[in-house]
Every structure is written in structure tokens, then in C-alpha cells.
N, C-alpha and C positions, 0 to 999 in steps of 0.2 A: 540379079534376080534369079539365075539359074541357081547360083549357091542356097540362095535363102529357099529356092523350092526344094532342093535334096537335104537343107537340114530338117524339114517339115516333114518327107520322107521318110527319112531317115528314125526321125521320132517317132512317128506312127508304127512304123515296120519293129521298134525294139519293143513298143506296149504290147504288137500282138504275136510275140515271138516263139512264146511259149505253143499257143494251138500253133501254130504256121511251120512249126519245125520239123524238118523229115520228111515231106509229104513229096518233095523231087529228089532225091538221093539216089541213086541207082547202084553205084558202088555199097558193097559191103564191106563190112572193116575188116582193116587188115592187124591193128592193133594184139600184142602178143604171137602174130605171124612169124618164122624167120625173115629175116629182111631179103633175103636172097631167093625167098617163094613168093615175096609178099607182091600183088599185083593191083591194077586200077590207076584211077588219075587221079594226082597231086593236086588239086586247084590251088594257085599265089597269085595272090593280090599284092603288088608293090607298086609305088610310083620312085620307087629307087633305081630303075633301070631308065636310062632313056628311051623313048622310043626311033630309037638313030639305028643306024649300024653298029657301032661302037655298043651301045647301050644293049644291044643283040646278042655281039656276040661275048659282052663280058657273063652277061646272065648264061648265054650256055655253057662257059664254063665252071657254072655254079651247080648245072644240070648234070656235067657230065663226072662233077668229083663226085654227087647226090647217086649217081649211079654204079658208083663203085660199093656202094652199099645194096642200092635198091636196083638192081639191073633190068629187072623186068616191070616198074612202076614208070606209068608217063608224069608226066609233069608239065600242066597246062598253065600259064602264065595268062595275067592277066596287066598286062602293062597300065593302071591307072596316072592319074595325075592327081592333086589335089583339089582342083578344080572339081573332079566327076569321082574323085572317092566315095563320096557320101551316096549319091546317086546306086554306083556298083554295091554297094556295101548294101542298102535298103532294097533294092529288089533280089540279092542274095539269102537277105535271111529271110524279106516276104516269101521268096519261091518255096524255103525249106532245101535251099542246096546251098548249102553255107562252104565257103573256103576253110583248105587246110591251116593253110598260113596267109595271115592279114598284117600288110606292111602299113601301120598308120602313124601319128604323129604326137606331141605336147596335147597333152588335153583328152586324148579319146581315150585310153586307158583308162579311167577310173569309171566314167558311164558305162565303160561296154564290160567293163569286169562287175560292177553293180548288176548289170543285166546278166550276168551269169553266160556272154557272149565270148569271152576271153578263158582260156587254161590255164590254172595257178601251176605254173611253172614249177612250184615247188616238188612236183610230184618227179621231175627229173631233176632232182636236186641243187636247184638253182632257186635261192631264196634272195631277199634283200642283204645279208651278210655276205652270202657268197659270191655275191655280185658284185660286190665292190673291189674282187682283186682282179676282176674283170673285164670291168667296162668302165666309162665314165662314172665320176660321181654325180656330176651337176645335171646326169639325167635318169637317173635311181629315183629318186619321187616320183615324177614321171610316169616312169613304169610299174609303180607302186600303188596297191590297193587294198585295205584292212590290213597294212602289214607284211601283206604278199606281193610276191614278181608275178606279173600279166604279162611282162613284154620284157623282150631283149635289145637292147637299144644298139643299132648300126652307126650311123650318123651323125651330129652333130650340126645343127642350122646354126649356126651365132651372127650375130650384131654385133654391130661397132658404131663408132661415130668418126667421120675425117673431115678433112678441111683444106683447102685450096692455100699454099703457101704466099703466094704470088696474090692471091686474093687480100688476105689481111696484110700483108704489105701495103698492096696499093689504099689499103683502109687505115693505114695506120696503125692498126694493130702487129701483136708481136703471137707469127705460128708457133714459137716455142712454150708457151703461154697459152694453151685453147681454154676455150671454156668452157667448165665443167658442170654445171650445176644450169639450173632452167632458169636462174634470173639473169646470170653473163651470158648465159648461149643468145637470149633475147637480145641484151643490150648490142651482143656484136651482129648479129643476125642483122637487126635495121640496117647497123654501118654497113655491111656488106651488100644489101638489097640495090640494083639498080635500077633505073626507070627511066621510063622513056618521056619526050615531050608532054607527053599526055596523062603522064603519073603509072602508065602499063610497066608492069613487071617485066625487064627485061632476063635478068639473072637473080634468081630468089636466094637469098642471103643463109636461108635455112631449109633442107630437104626432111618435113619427118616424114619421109618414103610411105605416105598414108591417102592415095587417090583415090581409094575404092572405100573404106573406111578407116576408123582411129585406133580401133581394138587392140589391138598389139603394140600401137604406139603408146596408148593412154597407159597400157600394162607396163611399159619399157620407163615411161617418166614417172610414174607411179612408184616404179620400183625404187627409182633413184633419188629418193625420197626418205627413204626406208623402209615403205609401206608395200608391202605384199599383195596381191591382187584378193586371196580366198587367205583363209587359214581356217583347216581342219574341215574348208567345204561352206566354208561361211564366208557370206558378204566384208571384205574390209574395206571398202572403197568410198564409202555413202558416210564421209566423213570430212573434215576440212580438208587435209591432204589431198583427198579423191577431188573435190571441190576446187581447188588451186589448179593442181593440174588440169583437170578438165577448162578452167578458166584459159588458161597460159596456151593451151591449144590452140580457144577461141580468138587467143588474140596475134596467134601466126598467124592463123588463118589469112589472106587476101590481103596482108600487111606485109609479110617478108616473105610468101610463098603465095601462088594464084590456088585454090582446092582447083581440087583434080587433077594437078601436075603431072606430067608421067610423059614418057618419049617411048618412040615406036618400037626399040632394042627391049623394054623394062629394064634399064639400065639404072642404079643408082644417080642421080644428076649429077652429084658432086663428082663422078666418074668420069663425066663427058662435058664440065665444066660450064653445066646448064645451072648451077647452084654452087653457092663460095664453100658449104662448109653442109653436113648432112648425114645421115643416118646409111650407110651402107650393112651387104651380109658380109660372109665372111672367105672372100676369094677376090682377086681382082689378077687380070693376064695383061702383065707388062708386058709381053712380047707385040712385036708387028702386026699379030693378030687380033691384038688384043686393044689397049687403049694405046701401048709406047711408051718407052720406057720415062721419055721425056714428061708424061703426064703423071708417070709412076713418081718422080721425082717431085713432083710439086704436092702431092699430099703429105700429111701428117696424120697418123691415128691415134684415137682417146677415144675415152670410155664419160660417161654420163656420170655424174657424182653430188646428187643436190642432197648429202647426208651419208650416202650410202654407193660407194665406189660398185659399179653393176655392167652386165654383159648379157643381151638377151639370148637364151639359149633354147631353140628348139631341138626339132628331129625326125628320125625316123629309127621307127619301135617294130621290131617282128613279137608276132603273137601268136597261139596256135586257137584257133575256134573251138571252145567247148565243144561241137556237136560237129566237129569232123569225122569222117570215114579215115582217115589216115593219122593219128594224134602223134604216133610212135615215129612214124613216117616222116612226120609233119618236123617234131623235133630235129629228127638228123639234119632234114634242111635248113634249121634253122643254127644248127650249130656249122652248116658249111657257109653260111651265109656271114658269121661271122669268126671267119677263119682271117688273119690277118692278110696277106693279100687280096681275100674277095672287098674287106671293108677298103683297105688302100683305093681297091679300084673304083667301089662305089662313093667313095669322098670324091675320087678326079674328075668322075662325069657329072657330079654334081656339085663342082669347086666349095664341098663342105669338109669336117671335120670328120675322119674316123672318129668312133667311138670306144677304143682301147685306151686303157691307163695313160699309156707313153704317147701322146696325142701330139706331143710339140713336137717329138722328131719323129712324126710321122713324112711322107714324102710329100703331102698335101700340104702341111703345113711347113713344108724348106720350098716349097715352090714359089712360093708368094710373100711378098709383106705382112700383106692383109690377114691371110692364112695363118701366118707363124705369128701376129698379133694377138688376132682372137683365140688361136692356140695358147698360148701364153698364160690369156686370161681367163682359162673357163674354171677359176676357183672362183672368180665374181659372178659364177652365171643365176639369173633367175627367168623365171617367166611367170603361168600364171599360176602358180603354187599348186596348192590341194584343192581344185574344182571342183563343184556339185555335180550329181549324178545328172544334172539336165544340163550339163555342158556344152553340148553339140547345139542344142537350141539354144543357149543363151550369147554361145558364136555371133549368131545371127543379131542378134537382138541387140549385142554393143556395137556392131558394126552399125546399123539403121537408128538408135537412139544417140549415139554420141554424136553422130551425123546432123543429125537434128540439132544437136544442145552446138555445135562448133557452127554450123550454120543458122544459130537464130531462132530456129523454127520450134524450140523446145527450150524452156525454163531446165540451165546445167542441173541445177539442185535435183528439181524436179526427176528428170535424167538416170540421176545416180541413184535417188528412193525409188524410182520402179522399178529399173535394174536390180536391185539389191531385193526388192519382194518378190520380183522374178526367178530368183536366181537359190528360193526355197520351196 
């Protein structure tokens, strides 16, 4: 509920953004200043830092390289999560004191650059071409809007799929062998489900890591399809494909998984061996602290493939706020931000992917299996392509409507044609 009241925020606060802007700013710009006189506060919005120690004091060292430039600028952090982004982000631009630098994700880029809420980067000479010797490729769309860069991508979120070796054994199946495609993943899902006396789910056969909603998952099997989520900002889902899948959902549902699954860690199941086989991100800690190495041994990783071999790929995108006091400012930090040791270190507290070319021998990905997997594979990555400029709302609206069509409560067809007029 909290989410779905910040993206309703959030949408109000960008229609009336225009009169509402300026009216709290206090700082004057510093923009064309020398950097060395140039003074005021930084405001950053990221949920790329933890709110830990660790997550503390990596970001002040982000602060204190930003001050080898700007020495006399403060730089106010705003530690978000994704949970209360949207929240931060709408009474920011309500107030009319907008952030210098706004750290957001897959998807928010194209709304907030329609809304003229993002800086086309291009004006510091970082376009979609030049990007690419850059950064990742599989999150350049992403960041991309009419053509233009909105955003600088840090990070890398990816998905995978693993599976319990010891599990399909004792099922009779063969781990060297998983399967790929959403008719085998079903067939083995059932064999692996087990049940108690009473027919309860004791260990669900299949985790799509989807307790709060199907959003992302419906995008992730959708994909694997062939079939893209938007193309060009248009609906492609309200189709047989979109159809199947949303069916195929319906019928894990409370047959090889209980809805709502989820343990008190938010750990992947198939991690802590609460699920045979399942949808994990992209990091897992063999160590003592972590699951052991013994459990590390008993997975296997694959990727989804019903047509179309796929890797879910999020992120986190730095961006500079059209209507900052600091824009020039705003840049520098965003180019310390992705200096290769600050991204190393923000892949490690967030067991994600740097987002520099050379991704696989990054340290994140030699740390882990799991890591250096999804590393591997981020030329398969998709997610949900080229989104409508009512994206942030329409978040909302697959998470609560698919909801509905997997639980019963809504005709899937039905579902997918509202969604899809919605979503113009």
C-alpha cells in the first residue's frame, strides 16, 4: 500500500511540476562558477549506499574525491531505498527543491526525462554512442530517452534462475539438464513440490521470487518468449504470448508455490533450500556468513529460454535534475561516482554488478558463482524495454491487476486489455 500511495504522489507532483518549481531553493547556482569558489549544498538522492557503516563511509569517500574539485561545496545525502524513492522524489519536486543528483532505476528514466525532470547529458558530452565505451550495453536503453542519455548507469540488478542439485536427484531428474523454457520448468516444478499429510506445501518446487506482486516476473517470462514488454512505448503484452504467460503464472500459483512465499532474511528460497529450484538476483556468499559453501555446491545456474535465451537486468542510473542549483557540480559528482573503484565498491554492498564494460572480471563478479554467472550473461539481458511516459503509474497497476488475474479475482485477458489501455 505504501508503494502504490507514493506512485499516486509521485504522479500528481510531476503534472503540477511546472508552477511548483523554484519556489523552496535557497542556493543560487553555481553553474559556470570556478569549481574551486563554487559554494552551497549538493543535494543526492541514491539508494546505492547502504544505510550501514560500511555504506557510510564508502559514500564519504565519494565525497571527499568530489572535494578535490569542489572544496568549499557541502554535499547532503539523502540515503533513500526503493521502497520510499518515490515518496522522496514527490515532495521534492512538490516543494520546488529539487536534488542535484537523483540515483533511480530500469524504468524511471524515460517518464522523468518526458517530464523535462532529468538533464540530457549530452550537454557534457556523453551521448548514447559515447556511452557505450563506457558503461554497460544491456543498460544504455535504460538510460535513454528521444535518442538522448538521461542517466549514467552504476550498477547492474540481474536475475538468474538456480536449482537444488540434491533436489532433482532425489526427483529423479538430471541437474545437468535444468529446464529452460516455462512448459519443462512446470513439468519439473510439480516433481519437485512437496506436501505434507494434508496436501500443505512443504518445499515449493518452483520460487518466481513474486510475494508482493508478478510485475517483473510476468516481464522476466514474457521476455523469455521473445516477446518484449513495450516496444517504442507501446503495449506488446495484450497478446497470446502476454496471455500464456499470465496463464502459466496462474497455474503455479498454490500448486508448486503457496502466493505470498517469502522468509524473514528476503532471501531467495532456493538459497536456503525452502524451494528445489527458483528465480534468484545476482550475488550469493558462500562463505560461513553466508549460506556455506556446502549449499553453494548443491546449486546449479541457468538462464530462462522458452524461444529466447534471457537475463533480467536492472539497475541504478545517476541523473542530474533539470532544475538544479548545482548542474556543473552535479556532473563532477557523478563522474566520481562512476570511477572504477567507487562502482566496484558499490556492486559489493549491494552484491550487484558494476556497470563498466569489463563486468566479468570485475571483483564482484570473481567473488561469487552467482556473480560471475550473471556477469557472464549480461548480453542476454532484458527487462521492460521502451516504457510509456506513465510508467511509474503503471508500476502500480501490474503489480495489483496481475494480482488479481493469478489470484482469480480478475478475468487474465480482461487484465492484460486494461493494462494495455492503461498504459496510453
Amino acid at each position: 500500500m505504501r508503494r502504490g500511495v507514493g506512485l499516486t504522489l509521485l504522479t500528481a507532483a510531476l503534472s503540477v511540476v511546472v508552477s511548483s518549481c523554484g519556489n523552496g531553493v535557497i542556493d543560487k547556482s553555481t553553474d559556470g562558477v570556478p569549481p574551486a569558489e563554487a559554494t552551497g549544498t549538493l543535494r543526492v538522492l541514491l539508494p546505492s549506499f547502504p544505510p550501514s557503516t560500511k555504506g557510510r563511509d564508502e559514500f564519504q569517500k565519494v565525497v571527499d574525491d568530489f572535494h578535490r574539485t569542489y572544496p568549499k561545496m557541502k554535499v547532503e545525502p539523502d540515503f533513500a531505498t526503493y521502497k520510499n524513492l518515490n515518496e522522496k522524489l514527490s515532495t521534492s519536486i512538490a516543494a520546488g527543491i529539487p536534488y542535484d543528483v537523483m540515483v533511480t532505476g530500469v524504468g524511471w528514466v524515460q517518464p522523468f526525462a518526458s517530464k523535462r525532470i532529468f538533464e540530457d547529458l549530452g550537454k557534457y558530452g556523453v551521448t548514447p554512442d559515447v556511452i557505450k565505451q563506457k558503461s554497460l550495453g544491456a543498460l544504455i536503453p535504460a538510460a535513454t530517452y528521444d535518442n538522448k542519455l538521461y542517466a549514467f548507469p552504476l550498477i547492474a540488478d540481474t536475475r538468474a534462475v538456480a536449482l537444488r542439485k540434491s533436489a532433482f536427484r532425489e526427483a529423479g531428474l538430471d541437474p545437468d539438464k535444468p529446464p529452460t523454457s516455462l512448459a519443462d520448468i512446470k513439468t519439473a516444478a510439480e516433481k519437485l513440490t512437496k506436501r505434507d499429510k494434508n496436501g500443505n506445501i512443504t518445499r515449493s518446487g518452483f520460487d518466481l521470487a513474486s510475494a508482493t506482486g508478478f510485475r517483473q516476473s510476468f516481464t522476466t517470462f514474457l521476455a523469455s518468449t521473445g516477446t518484449p514488454l513495450y516496444v517504442g512505448g507501446e503495449p506488446n503484452f495484450n497478446n497470446k504470448a502476454g496471455l500464456d504467460t499470465l496463464l502459466w503464472i496462474k497455474s503455479m500459483i498454490n500448486n508448486v508455490q503457496p502466493y505470498g512465499q517469502a522468509n524473514a532474511a528476503q532471501q531467495p528460497l532456493v538459497l536456503t533450500g525452502e524451494a528445489a529450484m527458483g528465480i534468484v538476483n545476482g550475488g550469493v556468499d558462500c562463505s560461513d556468513k553466508g549460506i556455506g559453501q556446502k549449499n553453494c555446491d548443491d546449486l546449479k545456474f541457468f538462464r530462462f529460454n522458452s524461444g529466447k535465451e534471457i537475463e533480467y537486468v536492472g539497475g541504478d542510473l545517476a541523473s542530474i535534475g533539470s532544475r538544479a542549483r548545482h548542474k556543473d557540480a552535479a556532473w563532477t559528482f557523478i563522474q566520481t561516482l562512476t570511477k572504477k573503484d567507487t562502482l566496484d565498491a558499490i556492486a559489493k554492498l549491494n552484491k550487484k554488478i558494476p556497470a563498466y564494460p569489463d563486468a566479468s572480471n570485475s571483483p564482484q563478479a570473481k567473488s561469487n558463482p552467482l556473480s560471475q554467472f550473471v556477469a557472464d550473461g549480461l548480453q542476454y539481458a532484458v527487462n521492460e524495454n521502451e516504457v510509456p511516459s506513465n510508467w511509474l503509474e503503471m508500476r502500480g497497476n501490474f503489480d495489483i491487476q496481475l494480482t488479481q488475474a493469478v489470484l482469480g479475482q480478475k478475468d487474465p485477458a480482461k487484465a492484460l486489455a486494461d493494462l494495455a489501455g492503461q498504459s496510453r
